[in-house]
C-alpha positions as CSV (number, residue, x, y, z in Angstrom):
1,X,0.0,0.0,0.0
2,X,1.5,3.3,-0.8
3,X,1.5,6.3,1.5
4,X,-0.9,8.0,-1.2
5,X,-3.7,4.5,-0.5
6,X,-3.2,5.1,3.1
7,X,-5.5,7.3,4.8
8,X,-3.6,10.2,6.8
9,X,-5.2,8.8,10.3
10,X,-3.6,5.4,9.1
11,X,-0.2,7.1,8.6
12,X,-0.7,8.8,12.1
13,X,-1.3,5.9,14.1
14,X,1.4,3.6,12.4
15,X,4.3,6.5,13.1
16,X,2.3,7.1,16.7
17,X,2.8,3.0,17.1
18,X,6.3,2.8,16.0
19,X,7.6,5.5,18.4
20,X,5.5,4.0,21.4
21,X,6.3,0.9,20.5
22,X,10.0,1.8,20.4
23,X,10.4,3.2,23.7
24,X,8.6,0.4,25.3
25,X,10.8,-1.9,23.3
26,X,13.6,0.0,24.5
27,X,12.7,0.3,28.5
28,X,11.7,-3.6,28.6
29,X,15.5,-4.2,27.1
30,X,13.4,-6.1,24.4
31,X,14.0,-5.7,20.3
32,X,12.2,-3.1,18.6
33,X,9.0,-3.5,16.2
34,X,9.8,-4.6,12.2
35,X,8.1,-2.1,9.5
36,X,7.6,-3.5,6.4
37,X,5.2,-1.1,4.8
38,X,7.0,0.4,1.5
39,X,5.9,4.0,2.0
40,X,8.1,3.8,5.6
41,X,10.9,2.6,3.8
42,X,11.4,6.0,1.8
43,X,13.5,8.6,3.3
44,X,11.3,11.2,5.4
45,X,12.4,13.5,7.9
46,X,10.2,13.8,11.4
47,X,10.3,15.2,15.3
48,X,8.8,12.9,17.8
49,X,7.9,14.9,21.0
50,X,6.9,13.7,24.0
51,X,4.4,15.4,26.9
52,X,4.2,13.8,30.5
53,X,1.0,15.0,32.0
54,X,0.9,17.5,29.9
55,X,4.2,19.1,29.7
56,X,7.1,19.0,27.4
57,X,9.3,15.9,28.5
58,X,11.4,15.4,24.9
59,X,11.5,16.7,21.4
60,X,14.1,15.7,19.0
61,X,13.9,15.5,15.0
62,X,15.5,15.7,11.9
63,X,15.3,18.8,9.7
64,X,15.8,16.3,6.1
65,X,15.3,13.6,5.4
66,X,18.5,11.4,5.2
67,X,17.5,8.0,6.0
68,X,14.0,5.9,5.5
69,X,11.3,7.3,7.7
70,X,10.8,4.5,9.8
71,X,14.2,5.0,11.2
72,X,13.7,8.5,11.4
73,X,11.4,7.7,13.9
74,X,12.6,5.2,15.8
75,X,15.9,7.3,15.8
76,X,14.2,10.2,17.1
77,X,11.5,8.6,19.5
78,X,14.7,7.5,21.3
79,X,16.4,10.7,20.6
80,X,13.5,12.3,22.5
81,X,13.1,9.4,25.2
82,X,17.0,9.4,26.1
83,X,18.8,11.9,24.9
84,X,17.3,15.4,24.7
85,X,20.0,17.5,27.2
86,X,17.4,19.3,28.9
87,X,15.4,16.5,30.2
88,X,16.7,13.0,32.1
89,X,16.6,9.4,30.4
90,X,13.2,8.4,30.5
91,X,12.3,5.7,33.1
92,X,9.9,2.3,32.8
93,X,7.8,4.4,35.2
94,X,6.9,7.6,32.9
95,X,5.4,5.5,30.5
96,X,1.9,5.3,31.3
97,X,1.6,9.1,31.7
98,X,3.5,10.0,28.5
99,X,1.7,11.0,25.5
100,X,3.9,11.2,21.8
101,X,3.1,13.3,18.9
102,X,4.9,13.0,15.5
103,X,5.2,15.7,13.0
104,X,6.1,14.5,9.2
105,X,8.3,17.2,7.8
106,X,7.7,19.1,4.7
107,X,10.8,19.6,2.4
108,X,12.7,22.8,4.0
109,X,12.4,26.0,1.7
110,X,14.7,29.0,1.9
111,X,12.7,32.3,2.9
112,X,14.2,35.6,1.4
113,X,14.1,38.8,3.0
114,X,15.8,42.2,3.1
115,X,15.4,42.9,6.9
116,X,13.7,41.6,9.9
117,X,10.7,43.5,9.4
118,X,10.1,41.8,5.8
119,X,10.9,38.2,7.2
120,X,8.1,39.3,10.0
121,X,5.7,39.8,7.0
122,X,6.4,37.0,5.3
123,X,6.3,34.3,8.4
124,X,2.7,32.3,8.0
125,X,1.4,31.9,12.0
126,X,0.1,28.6,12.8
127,X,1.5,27.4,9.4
128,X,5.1,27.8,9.2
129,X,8.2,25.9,11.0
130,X,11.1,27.7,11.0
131,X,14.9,27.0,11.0
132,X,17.0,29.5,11.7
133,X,21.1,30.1,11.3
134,X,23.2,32.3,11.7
135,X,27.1,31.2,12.0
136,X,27.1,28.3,14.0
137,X,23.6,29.7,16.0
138,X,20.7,27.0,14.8
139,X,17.6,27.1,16.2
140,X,14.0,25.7,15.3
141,X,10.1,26.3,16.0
142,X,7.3,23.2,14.7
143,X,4.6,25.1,13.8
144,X,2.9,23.5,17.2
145,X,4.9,26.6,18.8
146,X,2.6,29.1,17.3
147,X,0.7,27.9,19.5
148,X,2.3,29.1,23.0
149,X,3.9,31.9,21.0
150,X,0.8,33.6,18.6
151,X,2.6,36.7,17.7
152,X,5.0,37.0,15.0
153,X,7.7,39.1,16.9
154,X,7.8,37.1,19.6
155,X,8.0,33.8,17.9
156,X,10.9,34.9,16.0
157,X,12.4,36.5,19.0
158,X,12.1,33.2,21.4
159,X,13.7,31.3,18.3
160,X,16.4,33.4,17.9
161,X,17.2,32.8,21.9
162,X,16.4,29.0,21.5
163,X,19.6,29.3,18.7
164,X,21.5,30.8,21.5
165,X,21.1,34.8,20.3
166,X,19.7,37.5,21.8
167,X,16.2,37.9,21.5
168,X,17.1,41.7,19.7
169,X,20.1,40.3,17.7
170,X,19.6,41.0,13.9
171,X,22.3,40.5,11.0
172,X,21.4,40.2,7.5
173,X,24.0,37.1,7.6
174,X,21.0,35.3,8.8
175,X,19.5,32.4,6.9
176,X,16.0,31.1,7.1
177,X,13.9,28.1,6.2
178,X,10.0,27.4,6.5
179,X,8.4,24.1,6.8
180,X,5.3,22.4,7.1
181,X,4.1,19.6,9.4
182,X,1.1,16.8,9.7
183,X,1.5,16.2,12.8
184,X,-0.8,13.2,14.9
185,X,-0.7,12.6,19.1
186,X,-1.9,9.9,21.0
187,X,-3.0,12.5,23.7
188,X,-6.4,11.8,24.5
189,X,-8.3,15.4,25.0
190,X,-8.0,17.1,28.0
191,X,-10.8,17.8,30.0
């Protein structure tokens, strides 16, 4: 079946199973699950982020994709599980509290702008990831963030402090890229 005969709610809860599945795989000291589906095996770039009772507890992705996509998210379910330096390794005990979310990249595109006040213009809110660089500074926002950070200014300033700048730091030596996600969670709605 092709990723195109696949429903998108079917594509959600196969990536939402794999990244479970790999962490529990992973905590029990047990192997991890075998994808065969063909559309997994084609290279696709994703972030797995985790929540434990409703708080961030993990978020780690990939920014292309460089390897097939079911790796991508076994890779970054761990990633996100074990080895995202702001949080500890995740215990056995976590588990049952933990909700995942994946997010499927779009391909990365390169915005253009003349200042910081035509980037501001051309950044879509509640659409647009971005990745931003500037000399060895890299920071990025899944569009999810739009939704803790609505306005346009302060999204791009809390990014720029995420790559490690100042929030007022400009330089037109600054490079850009917008993406897209389809994102799925297992959360179940909070009350």
């Amino acid at each position: 079946m092709s990723e195109r005969e696949t429903t998108d709610a079917e594509i959600g809860r196969t990536l939402l199973h794999i990244a479970r599945a790999t962490l529990d795989a992973d905590l029990a000291d047990a192997p991890a699950p075998l994808t065969t589906a063909a559309w997994l095996q084609r290279k696709g770039a994703c972030f797995v982020t985790l929540h434990r009772r409703g708080h961030l507890r993990g978020c780690i992705g990939s920014m292309s994709a460089h390897r097939p996509l079911a790796e991508d998210v076994v890779a970054n379910a761990r990633a996100a599980a074990f080895g995202d330096p702001r949080f500890p390794p995740l215990a056995a005990r976590e588990l049952a509290d933990l909700s995942l979310e994946v997010s499927l990249l779009s391909d990365l595109e390169v915005v253009d702008f003349e200042s910081e006040a035509d980037l501001l213009k051309q950044i879509r809110p509640g659409e647009d990831g971005l990745l931003l660089e500037y000399r060895s500074h890299r920071g990025t926002f899944l569009p999810t963030v739009w939704g803790s950070l609505p306005d346009r200014q302060l999204f791009l300033n809390k990014l720029k402090a995420k790559a490690g700048l100042s929030e007022h730091f400009w330089s037109p030596e600054i490079f850009v890229r917008r993406y897209t996600t389809r994102s799925w969670s297992d959360a179940e709605t909070d009350a």
